[in-house]
N, C-alpha and C positions, 0 to 999 in steps of 0.2 A: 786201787786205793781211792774211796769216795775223797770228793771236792771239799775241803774244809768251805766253811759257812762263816762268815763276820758277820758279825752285829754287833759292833762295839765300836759305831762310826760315833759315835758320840766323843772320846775318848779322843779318835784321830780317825783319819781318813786316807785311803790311801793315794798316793802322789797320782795325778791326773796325768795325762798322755801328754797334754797341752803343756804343763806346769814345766816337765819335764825334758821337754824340745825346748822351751825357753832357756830353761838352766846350761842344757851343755850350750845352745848359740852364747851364751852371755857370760862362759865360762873365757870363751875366745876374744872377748872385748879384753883390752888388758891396761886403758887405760882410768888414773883416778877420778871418780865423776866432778870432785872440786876442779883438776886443769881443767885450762881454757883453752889446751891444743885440740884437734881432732879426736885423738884417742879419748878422750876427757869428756868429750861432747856426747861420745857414742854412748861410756856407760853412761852418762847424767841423762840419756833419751830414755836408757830403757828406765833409769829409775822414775823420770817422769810418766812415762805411758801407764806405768803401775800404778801410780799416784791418782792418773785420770780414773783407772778402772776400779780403786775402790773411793774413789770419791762419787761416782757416779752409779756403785753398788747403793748406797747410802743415803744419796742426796743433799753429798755435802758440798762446799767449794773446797776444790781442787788444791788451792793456796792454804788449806787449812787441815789439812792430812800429817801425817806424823811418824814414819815409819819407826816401829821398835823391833828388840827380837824375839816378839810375842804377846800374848792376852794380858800376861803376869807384867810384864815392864809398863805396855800401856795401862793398865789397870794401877802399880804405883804412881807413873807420870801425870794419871790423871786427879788424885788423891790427894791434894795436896792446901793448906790454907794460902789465901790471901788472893783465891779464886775471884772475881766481881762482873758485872754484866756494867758495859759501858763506864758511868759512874758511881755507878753504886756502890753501896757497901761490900766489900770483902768477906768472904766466908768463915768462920773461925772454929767453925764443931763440925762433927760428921756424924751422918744417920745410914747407917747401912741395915738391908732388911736379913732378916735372921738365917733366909737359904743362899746367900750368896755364895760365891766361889771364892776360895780360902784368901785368894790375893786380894778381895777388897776385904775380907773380914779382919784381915791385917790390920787396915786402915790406913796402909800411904806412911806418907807424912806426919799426918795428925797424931798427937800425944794422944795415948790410948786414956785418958782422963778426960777428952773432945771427944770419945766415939759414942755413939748411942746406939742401941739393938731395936729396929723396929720389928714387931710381931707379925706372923702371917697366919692365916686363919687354916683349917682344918682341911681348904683344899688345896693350899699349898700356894694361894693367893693374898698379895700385901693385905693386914687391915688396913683400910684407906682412915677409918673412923682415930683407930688409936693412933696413926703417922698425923693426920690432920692435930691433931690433939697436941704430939713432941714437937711439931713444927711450930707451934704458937710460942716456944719457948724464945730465950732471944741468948744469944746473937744471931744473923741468919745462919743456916748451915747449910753446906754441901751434901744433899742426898744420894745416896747409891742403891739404882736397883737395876736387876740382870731384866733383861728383854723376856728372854725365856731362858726357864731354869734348866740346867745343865742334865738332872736326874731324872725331873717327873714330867717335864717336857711344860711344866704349865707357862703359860704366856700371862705375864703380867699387864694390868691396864695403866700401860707408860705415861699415854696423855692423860687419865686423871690424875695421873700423881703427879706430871707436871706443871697442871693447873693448882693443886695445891701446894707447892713449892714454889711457883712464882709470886705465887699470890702475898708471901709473906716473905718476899723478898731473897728464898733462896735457890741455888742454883742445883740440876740432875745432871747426875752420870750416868749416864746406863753402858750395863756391859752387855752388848750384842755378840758375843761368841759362838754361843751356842746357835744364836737367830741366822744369822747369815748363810743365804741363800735357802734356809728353809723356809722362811716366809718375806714381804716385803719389807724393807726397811728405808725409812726415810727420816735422818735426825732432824728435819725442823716439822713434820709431821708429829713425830713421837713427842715435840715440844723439849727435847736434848737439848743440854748444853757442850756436852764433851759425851763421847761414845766413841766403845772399842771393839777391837776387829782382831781374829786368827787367821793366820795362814794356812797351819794345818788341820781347820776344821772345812774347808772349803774343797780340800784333793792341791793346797799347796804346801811347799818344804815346810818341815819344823822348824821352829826357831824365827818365825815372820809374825809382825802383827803392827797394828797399827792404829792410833787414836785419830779420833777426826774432832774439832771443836767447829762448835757454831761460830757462826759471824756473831760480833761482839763477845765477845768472853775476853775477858784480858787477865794478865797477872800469873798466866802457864810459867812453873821457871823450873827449866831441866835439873835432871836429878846426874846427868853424866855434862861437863863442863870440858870444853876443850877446842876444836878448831874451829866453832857454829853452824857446824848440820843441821839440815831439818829446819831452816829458818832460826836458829839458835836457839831448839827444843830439845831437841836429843844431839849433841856430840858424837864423832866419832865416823871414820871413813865409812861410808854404807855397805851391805852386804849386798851388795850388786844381783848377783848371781840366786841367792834368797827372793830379792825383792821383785825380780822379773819375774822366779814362778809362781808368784805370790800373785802378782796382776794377770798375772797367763787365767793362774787357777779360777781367779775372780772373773774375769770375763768368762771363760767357757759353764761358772757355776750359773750367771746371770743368766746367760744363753739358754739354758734347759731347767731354768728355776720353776717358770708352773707346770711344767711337763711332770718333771722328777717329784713336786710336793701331791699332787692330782696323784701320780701311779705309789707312792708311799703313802699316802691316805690310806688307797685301797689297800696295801698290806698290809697297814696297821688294825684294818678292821679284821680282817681275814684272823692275823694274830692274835685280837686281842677276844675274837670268839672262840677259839680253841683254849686259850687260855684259860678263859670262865669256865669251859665246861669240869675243870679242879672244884672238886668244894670247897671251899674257902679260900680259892683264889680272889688276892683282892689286888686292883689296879689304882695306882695312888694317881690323885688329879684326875678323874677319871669321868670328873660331871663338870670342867673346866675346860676354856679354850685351850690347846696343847699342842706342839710341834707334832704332824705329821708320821715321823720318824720313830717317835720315841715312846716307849711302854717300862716303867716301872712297877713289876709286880713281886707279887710276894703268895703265899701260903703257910699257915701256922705250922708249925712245927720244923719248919724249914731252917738250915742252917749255908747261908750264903756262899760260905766263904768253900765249902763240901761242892755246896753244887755248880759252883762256876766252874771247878777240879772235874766233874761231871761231867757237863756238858764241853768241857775241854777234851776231856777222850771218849767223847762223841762227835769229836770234827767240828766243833762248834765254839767261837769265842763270844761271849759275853762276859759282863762285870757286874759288881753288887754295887756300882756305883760312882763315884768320881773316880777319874783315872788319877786325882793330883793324889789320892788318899788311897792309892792300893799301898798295899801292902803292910797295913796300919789296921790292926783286927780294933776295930771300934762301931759303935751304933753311926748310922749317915748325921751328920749332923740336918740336913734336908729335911729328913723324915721325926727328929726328934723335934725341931721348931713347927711340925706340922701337930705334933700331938699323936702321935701316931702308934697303935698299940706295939709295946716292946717284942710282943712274938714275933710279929710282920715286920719288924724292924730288921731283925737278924737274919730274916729268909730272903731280903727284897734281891731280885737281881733286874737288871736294867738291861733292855735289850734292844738297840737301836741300828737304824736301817740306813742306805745310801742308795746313791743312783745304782748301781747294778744288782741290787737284792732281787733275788726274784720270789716266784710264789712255790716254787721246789725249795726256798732254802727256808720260808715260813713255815710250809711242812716239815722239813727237816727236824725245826727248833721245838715242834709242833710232838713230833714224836718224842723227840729229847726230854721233853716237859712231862709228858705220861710218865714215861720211865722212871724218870728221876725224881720226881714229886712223889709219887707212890712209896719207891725207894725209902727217901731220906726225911719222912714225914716222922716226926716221933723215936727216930733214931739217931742218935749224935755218934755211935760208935759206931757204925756200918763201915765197911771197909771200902775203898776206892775201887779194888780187884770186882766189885762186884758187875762195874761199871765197863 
């Protein structure tokens, strides 16, 4: 029986070697990291040591990290009005840009009568022109935009946007999810004022994540109330055993971070030249900076949700898309804030790479793509047996 093939690290990752020696040692700690007896001490080490390694992933301080149980909690935790830098003014509206990930399109906190939709341009990059434009509006507002997009991989230009948000006195969130570990990150770099982190997009447990705020931001106020975790940010006895393989994961991702984006460059080129050779193969973001990793493409007549079925009984996993939205037969919403023609909409599938992908599993996907594109090109009734 051939090797099944991932590429749908995007999605999640699988648990690290590292991640997962941390878990079972930390399963054997037994006591609560609040006591102040010895047992008490041990877990609140390991949840410190985690704390240094994604603060020092990021380039935050240490003191200002956040652990949640994931993208989605830090991403509400961080949403929220009454946000201010020093003494400033308070935040009171929110601007999220139109390909975010559903947990900030949400909008937090904020009465959905505060939120505003800023536009992205055609490659799948903020208009800086029309955000400059809603920023002028007043009160100041809390901005949200993702590092790099979760779907077309494209990497957003954080510090200009932060320099236009300061400037008029409001504050950036960015959700670094997707960005971690595949390219650098450093939130006083990026000009961040609050920035979020996964667990399981790194090779740690699901259900980990965590916000980092800059120095100076004030006015964070938990959304879970109870014994003052987390510096009295997030409530509620820690997940010990989560949080260690979560720092495990983070350290060994940092460790082999320009290694593993250098050798996924090169697959990504390798893939996205076979891919072209389809006529009318089109790769969205595809004349934009973009994660490494990740290739969203598409072909007319192509029907997504057939061909992931496809390439699934060809040993092969990919997605048409965000994993929060399987299973939910609708257009990406990514692709529709992109303008993006409705054929290629419904055929796009997303096919993303991690540290052990090799150049046999891009041919793989390589072959799978002949087949199946030919196939399913102009036929909606084709039968899966064919496959």
């Amino acid at each position: 029986m051939r090797k099944r093939v991932y590429l749908d690290w995007n999605a999640t990752t699988p648990l690290r070697p590292e991640a997962r020696s941390a878990m079972l040692a930390a399963f054997d700690v037994s006591g609560n990291p609040s006591s102040v007896h010895s047992e008490g001490r041990a877990a609140r080490k390991l949840i410190e040591d985690a704390r240094a390694a994604v603060a020092a992933a990021v380039g935050g301080d240490v003191r200002n990290v956040v652990f949640t149980s994931g993208g989605t909690e830090a991403n509400a935790l961080a949403l929220a009005p009454g946000l201010r830098r020093g003494n400033g003014q308070a935040v009171r509206r929110l601007i999220v840009s139109a390909i975010e990930h559903p947990s900030v399109l949400a909008g937090g906190r904020f009465p959905q009568n505060a939120i505003e939709i800023a536009p992205v341009l055609p490659s799948g990059v903020v208009d800086l022109a029309t955000l400059e434009t809603v920023l002028a509006d007043q009160p100041p507002a809390l901005v949200s935009v993702m590092l790099a997009n979760n779907e077309t991989g494209a990497i957003q230009p954080i510090p200009e946007i932060a320099a236009l948000v300061h400037e008029v006195g409001g504050l950036l969130h960015v959700d670094a999810v997707q960005a971690l570990e595949k390219m650098p990150i450093n939130i006083n770099e990026l000009g961040a004022d609050i920035l979020t982190v996964s667990g399981h997009k790194v090779g740690g447990p699901k259900g980990t994540g965590a916000l980092i705020v800059a120095d100076g931001l004030y006015g964070l106020q938990a959304q879970v109330r109870g014994g003052g975790q987390e510096q009295g940010r997030r409530a509620g006895t820690e997940n010990v055993t989560g949080i260690a393989g979560f720092g495990a994961a983070v350290k060994a991702a940092m460790a082999s971070r320009e290694a593993n984006a250098a050798r996924a460059k090169a697959l990504q080129a390798r893939l996205e030249r076979g891919l072209r050779d389809h006529p009318g193969a089109v790769i969205f973001s595809g004349n934009v900076p973009r994660l490494p990793n990740t290739t969203l493409v598409s072909a007319p007549g192509m029907k997504a949700e057939t061909a992931v079925i496809g390439f699934d009984l060809e040993g092969i996993a990919v997605s048409s898309g965000s994993a929060c939205s399987s299973g939910k037969v609708q257009p990406s919403h990514v692709l529709r804030a992109m303008n993006a023609d409705p054929a290629l909409i419904t055929g796009a599938i997303r096919l993303s790479m991690g540290w052990d992908t090799t150049e046999a599993d891009i041919d793989r996907c390589l072959e799978a793509w002949r087949k199946l594109s030919g196939v399913l090109r102009n036929d909606t009734s084709i039968g899966l047996e064919q496959f």
